[in-house]
C-alpha positions, 0 to 999 in steps of 0.5 A: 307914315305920318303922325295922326293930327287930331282936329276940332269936328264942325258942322260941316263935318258931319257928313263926313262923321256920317260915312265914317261911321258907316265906313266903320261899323258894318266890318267892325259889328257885321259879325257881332250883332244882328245887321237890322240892328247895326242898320237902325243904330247907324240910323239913329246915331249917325244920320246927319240929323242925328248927328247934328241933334247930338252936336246941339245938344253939348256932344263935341266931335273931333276928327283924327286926320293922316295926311289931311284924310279922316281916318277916326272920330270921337264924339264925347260929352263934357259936363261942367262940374261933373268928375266923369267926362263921356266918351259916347263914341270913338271909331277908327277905319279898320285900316288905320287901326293899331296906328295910333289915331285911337290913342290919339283920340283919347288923349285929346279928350283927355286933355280937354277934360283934364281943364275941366276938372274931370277926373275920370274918362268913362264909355261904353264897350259891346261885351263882344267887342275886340276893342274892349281890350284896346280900352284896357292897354289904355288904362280904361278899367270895367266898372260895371256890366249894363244891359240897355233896352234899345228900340227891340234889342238889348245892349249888352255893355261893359262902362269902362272908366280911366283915372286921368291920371293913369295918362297924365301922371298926375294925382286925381284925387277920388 
């Protein structure tokens, strides 16, 4: 099997972001949450206008590829001058998952964060979500319980953080 390359998305990725979210979120949240909530959440965050909104306006996609095929994405927001780098999303095929990509995801955030002088990954995770403990195997930490009122619904999240240097064995300075 083939490593998982990460690479830059563009433009014309985001149909492609677009049916791997959907790909993903319905067997991923299908028995977490309400399905008019994950059909609204795709609408709003993964239509191709949304998504395009969000590249506009300073979120960076990239695309985790296995033999040339999207298999996972990350979508996260570097902010000059600001210690905490944003992970917003990060989503991997149910079939891919365990090999690798989301790793691979994270570090390559991590890498371009680490030029920013970001001393921390921070994201969001649904209390219920399985992939809460995949955060932890990564060196990602609860910080905080939030409870997010959503066009009729309420998140319920944890925000995990991660000291870059937990990944890069580095001295982050806090």
């Amino acid at each position: 099997m083939n490593e998982t390359a990460i690479q830059e998305a563009t433009l014309a990725d985001v149909m492609t972001i677009h049916r791997l979210a959907n790909e993903i979120w319905w067997p991923t949240y299908h028995d977490l949450l309400p399905h008019g909530q994950i059909k609204l959440m795709l609408e709003l965050m993964y239509s191709e206008s949304a998504l395009l909104n969000q590249l506009k306006n300073g979120q960076q996609f990239a695309l985790a590829m296995r033999d040339e095929t999207p298999v996972g994405f990350v979508g996260f927001q570097i902010k000059p001058d600001s210690p905490v780098t944003r992970i917003e999303k990060l989503y991997v095929l149910p079939s891919e998952q365990g090999k690798g990509s989301g790793k691979r995801l994270i570090n390559y955030v991590a890498a371009l964060a680490l030029a920013t002088n970001t001393r921390c990954l921070e994201l969001n995770v649904y209390r219920h979500n399985p992939a809460k403990a995949f955060y932890e195997r990564q060196g990602f930490r609860v910080v905080a319980e939030v409870k997010i009122p959503y066009h009729g619904y309420t998140l319920k999240d944890y925000v995990m953080q991660k000291p870059l240097s937990f990944l890069f064995g580095g001295d982050a300075k806090q």
